[in-house]
C-alpha positions in Angstrom: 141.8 143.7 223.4 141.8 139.8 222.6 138.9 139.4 225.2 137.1 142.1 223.3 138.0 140.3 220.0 136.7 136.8 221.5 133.5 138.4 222.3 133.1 139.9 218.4 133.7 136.5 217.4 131.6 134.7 220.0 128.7 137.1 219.2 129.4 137.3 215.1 129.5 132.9 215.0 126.1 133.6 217.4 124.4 135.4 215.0 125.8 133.6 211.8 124.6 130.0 213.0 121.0 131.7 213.5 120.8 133.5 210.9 121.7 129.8 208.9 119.1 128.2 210.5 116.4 131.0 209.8 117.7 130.7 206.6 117.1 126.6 206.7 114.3 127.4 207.7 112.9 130.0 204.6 115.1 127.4 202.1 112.8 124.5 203.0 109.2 126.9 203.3 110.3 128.5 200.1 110.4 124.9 198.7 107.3 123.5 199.9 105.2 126.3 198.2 107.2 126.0 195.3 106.5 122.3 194.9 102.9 122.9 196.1 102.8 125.3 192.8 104.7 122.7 190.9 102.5 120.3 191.9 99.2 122.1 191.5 100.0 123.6 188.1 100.8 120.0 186.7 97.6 118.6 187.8 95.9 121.6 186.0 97.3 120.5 182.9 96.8 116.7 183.4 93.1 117.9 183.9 93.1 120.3 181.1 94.7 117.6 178.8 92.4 115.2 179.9 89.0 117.4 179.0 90.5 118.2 175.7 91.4 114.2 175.0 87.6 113.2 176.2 86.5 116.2 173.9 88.5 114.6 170.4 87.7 111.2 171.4 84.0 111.8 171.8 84.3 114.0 168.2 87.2 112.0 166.3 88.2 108.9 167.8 91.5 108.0 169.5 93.8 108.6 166.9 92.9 112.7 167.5 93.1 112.0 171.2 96.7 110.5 170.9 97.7 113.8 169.0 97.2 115.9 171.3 98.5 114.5 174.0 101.7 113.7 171.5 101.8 117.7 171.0 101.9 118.6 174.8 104.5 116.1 175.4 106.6 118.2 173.0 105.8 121.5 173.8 107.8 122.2 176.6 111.7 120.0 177.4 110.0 120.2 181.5 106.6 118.4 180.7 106.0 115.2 179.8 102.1 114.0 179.0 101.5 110.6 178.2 98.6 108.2 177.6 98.3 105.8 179.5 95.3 102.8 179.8 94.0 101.3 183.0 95.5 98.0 182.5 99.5 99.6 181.8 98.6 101.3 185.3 98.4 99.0 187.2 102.3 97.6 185.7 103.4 101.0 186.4 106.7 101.8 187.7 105.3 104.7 189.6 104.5 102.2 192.4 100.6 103.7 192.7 98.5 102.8 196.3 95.6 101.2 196.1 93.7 104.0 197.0 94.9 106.1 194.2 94.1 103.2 191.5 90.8 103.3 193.2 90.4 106.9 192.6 91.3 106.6 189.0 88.9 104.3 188.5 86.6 106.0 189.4 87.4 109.3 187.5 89.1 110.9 190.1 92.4 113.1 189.5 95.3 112.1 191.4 98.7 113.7 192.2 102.0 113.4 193.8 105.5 114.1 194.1 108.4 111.2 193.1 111.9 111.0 193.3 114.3 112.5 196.8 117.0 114.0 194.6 116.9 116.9 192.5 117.6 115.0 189.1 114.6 112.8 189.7 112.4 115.5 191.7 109.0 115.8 189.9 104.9 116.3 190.1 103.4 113.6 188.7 99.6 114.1 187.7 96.9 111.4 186.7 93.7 113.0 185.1 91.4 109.8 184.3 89.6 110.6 180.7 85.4 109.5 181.2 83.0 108.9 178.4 79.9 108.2 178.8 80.6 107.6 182.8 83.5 105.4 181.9 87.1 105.3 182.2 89.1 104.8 179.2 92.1 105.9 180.0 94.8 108.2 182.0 96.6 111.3 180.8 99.5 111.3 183.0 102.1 114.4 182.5 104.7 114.9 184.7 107.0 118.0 185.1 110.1 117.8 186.4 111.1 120.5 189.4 113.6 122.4 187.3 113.7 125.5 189.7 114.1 123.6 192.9 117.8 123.5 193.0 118.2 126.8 191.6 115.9 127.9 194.6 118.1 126.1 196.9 121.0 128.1 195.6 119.8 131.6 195.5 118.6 130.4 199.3 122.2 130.0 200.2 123.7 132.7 198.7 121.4 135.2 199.8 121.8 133.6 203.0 125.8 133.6 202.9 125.9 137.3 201.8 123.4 138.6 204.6 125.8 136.2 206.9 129.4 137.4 205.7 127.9 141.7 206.0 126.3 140.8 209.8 129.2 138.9 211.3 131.3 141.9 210.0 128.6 144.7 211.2 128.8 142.6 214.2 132.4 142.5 215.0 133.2 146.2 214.9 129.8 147.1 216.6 130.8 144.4 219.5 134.9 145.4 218.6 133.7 149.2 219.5 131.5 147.8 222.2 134.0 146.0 224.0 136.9 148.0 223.7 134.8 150.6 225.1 133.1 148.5 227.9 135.4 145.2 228.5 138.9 146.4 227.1 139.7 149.4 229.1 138.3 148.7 231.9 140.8 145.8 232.3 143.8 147.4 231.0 143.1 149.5 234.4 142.4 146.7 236.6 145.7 145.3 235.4 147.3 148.3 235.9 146.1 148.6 239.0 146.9 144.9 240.1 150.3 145.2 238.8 150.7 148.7 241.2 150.1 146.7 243.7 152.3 144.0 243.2 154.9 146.5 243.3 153.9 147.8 246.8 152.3 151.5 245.0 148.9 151.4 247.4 148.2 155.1 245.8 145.7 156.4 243.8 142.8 154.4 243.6 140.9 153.3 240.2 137.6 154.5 239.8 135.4 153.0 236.9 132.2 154.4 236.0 130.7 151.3 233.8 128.5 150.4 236.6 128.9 146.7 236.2 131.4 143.7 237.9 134.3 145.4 236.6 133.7 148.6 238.6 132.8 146.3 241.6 136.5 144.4 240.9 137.8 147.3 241.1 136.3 148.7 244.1 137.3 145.1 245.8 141.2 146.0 244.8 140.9 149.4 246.3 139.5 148.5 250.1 142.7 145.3 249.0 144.9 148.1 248.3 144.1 150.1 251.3 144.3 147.3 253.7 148.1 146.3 252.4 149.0 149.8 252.3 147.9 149.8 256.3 149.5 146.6 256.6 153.1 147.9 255.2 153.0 150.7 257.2 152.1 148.8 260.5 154.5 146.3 259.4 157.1 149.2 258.6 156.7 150.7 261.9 156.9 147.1 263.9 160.2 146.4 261.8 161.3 149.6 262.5 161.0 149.5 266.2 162.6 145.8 266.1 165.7 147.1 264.5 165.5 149.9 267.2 165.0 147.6 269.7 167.8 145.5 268.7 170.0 148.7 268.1 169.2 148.9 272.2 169.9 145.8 273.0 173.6 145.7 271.0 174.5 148.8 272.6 173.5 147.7 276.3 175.7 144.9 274.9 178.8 146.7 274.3 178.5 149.0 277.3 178.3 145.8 279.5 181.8 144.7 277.3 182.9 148.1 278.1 182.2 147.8 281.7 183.6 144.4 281.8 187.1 145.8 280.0 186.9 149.1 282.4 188.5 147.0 285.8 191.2 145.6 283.4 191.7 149.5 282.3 193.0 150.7 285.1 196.2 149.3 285.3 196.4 150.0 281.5 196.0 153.9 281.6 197.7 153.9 285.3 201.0 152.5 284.3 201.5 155.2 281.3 199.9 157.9 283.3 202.6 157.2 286.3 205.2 157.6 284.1 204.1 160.7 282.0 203.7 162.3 285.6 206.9 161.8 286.7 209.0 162.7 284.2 207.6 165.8 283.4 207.9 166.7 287.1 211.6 165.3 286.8 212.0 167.7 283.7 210.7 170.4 285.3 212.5 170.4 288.7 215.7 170.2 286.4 216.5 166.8 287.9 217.2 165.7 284.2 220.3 166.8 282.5 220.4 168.7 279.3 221.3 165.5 277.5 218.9 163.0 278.8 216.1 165.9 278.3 214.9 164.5 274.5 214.9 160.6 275.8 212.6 162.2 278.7 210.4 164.3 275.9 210.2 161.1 274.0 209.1 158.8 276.8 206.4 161.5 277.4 205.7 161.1 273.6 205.3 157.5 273.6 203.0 156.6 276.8 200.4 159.7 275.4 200.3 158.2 272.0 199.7 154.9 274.6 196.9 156.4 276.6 194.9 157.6 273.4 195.4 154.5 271.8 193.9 152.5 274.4 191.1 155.5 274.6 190.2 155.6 271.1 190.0 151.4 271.5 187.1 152.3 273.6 185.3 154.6 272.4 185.0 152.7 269.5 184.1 149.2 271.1 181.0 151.7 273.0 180.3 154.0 269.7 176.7 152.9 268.0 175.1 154.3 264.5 174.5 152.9 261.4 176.1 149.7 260.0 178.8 151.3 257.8 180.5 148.4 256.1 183.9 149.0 254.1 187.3 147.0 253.2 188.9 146.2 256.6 191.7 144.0 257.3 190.7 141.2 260.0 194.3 141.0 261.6 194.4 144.6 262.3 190.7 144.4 264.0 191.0 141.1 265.8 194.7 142.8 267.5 193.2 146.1 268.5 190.6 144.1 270.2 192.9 141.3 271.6 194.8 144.7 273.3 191.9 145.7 274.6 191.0 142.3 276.8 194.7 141.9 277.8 194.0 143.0 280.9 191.2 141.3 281.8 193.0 138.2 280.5 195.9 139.1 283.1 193.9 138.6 285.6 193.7 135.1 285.3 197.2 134.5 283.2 195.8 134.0 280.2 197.3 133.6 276.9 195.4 135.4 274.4 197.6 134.0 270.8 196.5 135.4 267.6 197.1 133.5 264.5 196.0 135.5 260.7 197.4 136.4 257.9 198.8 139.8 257.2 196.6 141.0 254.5 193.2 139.2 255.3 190.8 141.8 254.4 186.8 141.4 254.4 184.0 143.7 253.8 182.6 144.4 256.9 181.1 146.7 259.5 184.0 146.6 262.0 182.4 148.2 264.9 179.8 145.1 264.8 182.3 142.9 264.0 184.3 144.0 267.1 181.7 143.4 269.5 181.1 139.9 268.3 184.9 139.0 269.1 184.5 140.8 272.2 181.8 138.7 273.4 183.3 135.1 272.3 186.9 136.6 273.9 185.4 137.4 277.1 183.3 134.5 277.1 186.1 132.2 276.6 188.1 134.0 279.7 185.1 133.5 281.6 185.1 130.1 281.2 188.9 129.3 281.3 189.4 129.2 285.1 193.5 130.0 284.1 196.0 129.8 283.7 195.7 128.6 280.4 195.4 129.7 276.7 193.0 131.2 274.4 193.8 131.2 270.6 192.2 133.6 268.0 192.8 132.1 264.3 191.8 133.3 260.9 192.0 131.1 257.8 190.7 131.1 254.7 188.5 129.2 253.3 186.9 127.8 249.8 183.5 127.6 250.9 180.6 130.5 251.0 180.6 132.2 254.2 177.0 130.4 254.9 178.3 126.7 254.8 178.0 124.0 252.1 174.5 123.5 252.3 174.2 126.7 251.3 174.7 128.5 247.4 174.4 131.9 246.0 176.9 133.1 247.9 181.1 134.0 247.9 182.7 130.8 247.3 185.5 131.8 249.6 185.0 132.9 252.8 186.8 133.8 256.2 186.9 131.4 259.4 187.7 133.2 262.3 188.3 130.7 265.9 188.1 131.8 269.1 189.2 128.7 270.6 189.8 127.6 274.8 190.8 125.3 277.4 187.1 126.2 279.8 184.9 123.7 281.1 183.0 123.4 277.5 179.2 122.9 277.3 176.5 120.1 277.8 175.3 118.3 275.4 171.7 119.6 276.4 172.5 123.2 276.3 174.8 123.0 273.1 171.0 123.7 270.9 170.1 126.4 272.6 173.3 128.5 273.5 172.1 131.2 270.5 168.8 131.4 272.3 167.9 135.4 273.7 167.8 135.1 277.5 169.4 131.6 277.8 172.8 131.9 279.7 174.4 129.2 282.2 176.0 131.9 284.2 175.0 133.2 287.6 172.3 135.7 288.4 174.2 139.1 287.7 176.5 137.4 285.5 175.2 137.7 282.1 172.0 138.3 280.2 171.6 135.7 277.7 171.9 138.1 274.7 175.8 138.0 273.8 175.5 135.0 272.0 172.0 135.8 269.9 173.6 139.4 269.2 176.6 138.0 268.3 174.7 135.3 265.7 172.3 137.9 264.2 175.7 140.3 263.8 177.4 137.7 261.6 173.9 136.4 259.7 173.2 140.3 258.8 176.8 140.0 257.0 175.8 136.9 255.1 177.9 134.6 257.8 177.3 131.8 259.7 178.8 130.7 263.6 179.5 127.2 264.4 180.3 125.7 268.1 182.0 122.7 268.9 182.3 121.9 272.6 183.3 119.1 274.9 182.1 119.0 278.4 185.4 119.4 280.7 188.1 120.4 277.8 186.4 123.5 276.4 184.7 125.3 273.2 185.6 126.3 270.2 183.7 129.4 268.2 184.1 129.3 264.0 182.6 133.1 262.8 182.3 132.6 258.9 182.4 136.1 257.0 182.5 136.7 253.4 185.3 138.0 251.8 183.5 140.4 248.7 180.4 142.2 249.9 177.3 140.3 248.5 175.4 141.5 245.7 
């Protein structure tokens, strides 16, 4: 509504200054004619006066001359007459040309106006009195414009009234007008714009004013429809990234899984072996009646053994939905250290865990899982053994992103998966989070671990740091926020 209320106003001042300068106009027309009047009248009575005065002197003398012009001085507080002879003429005041004084001599009328203002606006008339083919004399009468100014006013006020009723005819006809024609037709194109901006491509606006307004709006329809293909396009591309990378994560743990399985066997034999033989030692009655609840419970203990180390993998190769809740990082990080014992064995490695008892973190553990598994097995891989590996958690009172970093938990978990390998190069130490870049032989690895493993922690509002010295080995820090993140 304030651009309809502009364009009142714009069009009321429009019509206001022209109408004041029609009115200028008819005020100084109006004037002329009224001084042309003034002007005309007076010299009627200077040559009226003058006839009559020529008439008395011819009949009388002067002294009835200089009566009657004395009596029409009187007669009216507007109109002076006087008597005037050639020679107080030419000392007059009234500043006459020499082509008037030359028409008064010789019996010619003249007239004129004097004075700017409207106290001293007048017609001044000279009527030259002949006898006998001479001049005597001047009757000179004067008459002041009395109505001038009151012309003026009734000029102005007529033209102030008609002003004042068309600005105000002007600003509801152009009030109706706009709010009709300029108004609501941008309320919808806001609308509409602000629909937009809110990613609602639907229902387009349709304006029938025929003008730029229905041609704006036709311009944020095909807009409209082009984001709305966009999102979806871009929807469906997102959509089939996180797919993709859903793929590539669960390729990753079934390669960890794979990896793990060689190191299994011993894990599941061993327990196996003995739940075999002494059920057969129990059932062949080799076990006396006393030992047979130590047998039962030995039975007991290395099935609760086999499903652990079962249910350990399933849920390293499970996949779904991240499903983040309060877990505690000790009891994660030693389920997983159990699981790569084994593989560790192989080479007599020391896999040491260091955390507190009640570190807890809001997290998705399957994910979190796989990203120890990969910087567990990558540090075996590159510990040619016997040696150590050490897993540490500490807390920290920094956000989980780093100190450059703000808007995020000011405390945070460090986890370190630290060993004694041959470290990396300075040269490859950029680019070890890179998809596809590995340093291992053909067949050994894909290049992925390492970028799954950075886009795992930076989806949980993390960060991962290396440090590495080529020849004394590497050191992993996975930062994780303790509160989930708003």
């Amino acid at each position: 509504m304030r651009l309809s209320y502009k364009l009142s106003l714009g069009v009321g001042l429009a019509l206001a200054v022209a109408l004041g300068i029609d009115s200028y106009i008819e005020v100084q027309r109006s004037v002329s004619e009224y001084e042309s009047d003034l002007l005309n009248h007076t010299s009627q009575q200077a040559h009226t006066l003058s006839v009559s005065v020529s008439k008395l002197w011819t009949s009388y003398g002067d002294g009835g001359a200089i009566e009657v012009i004395g009596a029409a001085d009187s007669a009216s507080p507007d109109t002076r007459a006087h008597w005037v002879n050639l020679r107080t003429l030419l000392n007059s005041t009234l500043e006459l040309t020499d082509t008037e004084l030359g028409r008064l001599r010789s019996g010619l009328p003249v007239a004129r106006l004097i004075g700017l203002r409207v106290p001293e606006r007048a017609a001044v008339a000279f009527s030259p009195v002949v006898i006998d083919r001479q001049v005597y004399g001047v009757v000179q009468v004067s008459q002041a414009a009395a109505r001038r100014s009151e012309l003026i006013r009734w000029h102005a006020e007529r033209a102030l009234t008609t002003a004042a009723a068309l600005l105000v005819l002007s600003w509801l006809w152009a009030s109706l007008v706009g709010l009709r024609w300029v108004a609501r037709p941008i309320e919808q194109l806001v609308e509409k714009a602000g629909r937009i901006g809110k990613g609602d491509f639907s229902r387009p606006l349709r304006l029938d004013t025929q003008d730029e307004f229905a041609l704006l709006a036709d311009t944020l329809n095909e807009t409209s429809a082009a984001l709305a293909a966009s999102h979806e396009r871009i929807e469906r591309e997102t959509q089939a990234r996180i797919d993709a990378i859903d793929q590539v994560r669960r390729a990753d743990r079934l390669i960890a899984v794979g990896r793990v399985a060689a190191g299994l066997a011993h894990e599941l034999g061993t327990p196996i072996q003995v739940v075999s033989e002494r059920a057969k030692m129990a059932r062949s009655g080799e076990v006396e009646a006393s030992d047979l609840p130590r047998t039962l419970d030995i039975i007991i203990e290395q099935s609760a053994r086999i499903a652990s180390t079962i249910r350990q993998v399933l849920n390293l190769a499970r996949s779904g939905p991240p499903n983040r809740s309060r877990v505690n990082l000790r009891s994660l990080i030693e389920s997983t250290r159990e699981l790569l014992l084994p593989l560790a064995a192989k080479k007599s490695i020391d896999l040491v865990l260091t955390a507190p008892a009640q570190a807890q973190a809001w997290l998705d553990d399957g994910q979190i899982r796989q990203v120890l598994m990969n910087l567990v097995m990558n540090a075996i891989s590159a510990t040619p053994g016997p040696g150590r590996i050490w897993i540490r958690v500490q807390e920290l009172d920094e956000p989980a992103g780093g100190p450059a970093l703000s808007g995020r938990p000011a405390r945070s978990w460090a986890i370190e998966v630290e060993d004694q390998g041959s470290g990396i190069s300075e040269e490859n130490l950029p680019r070890i989070f890179e998809p596809f870049f590995t340093t291992k032989a053909i067949g050994d690895g894909t290049g992925l671990g390492l970028s799954i493993v950075q886009g795992i922690v930076q989806e949980h509002g993390g960060s991962i740091f290396v440090d590495s010295t080529l020849g004394k080995g590497s050191k992993f820090t996975v930062r994780l926020p303790r509160e989930v993140e708003a």
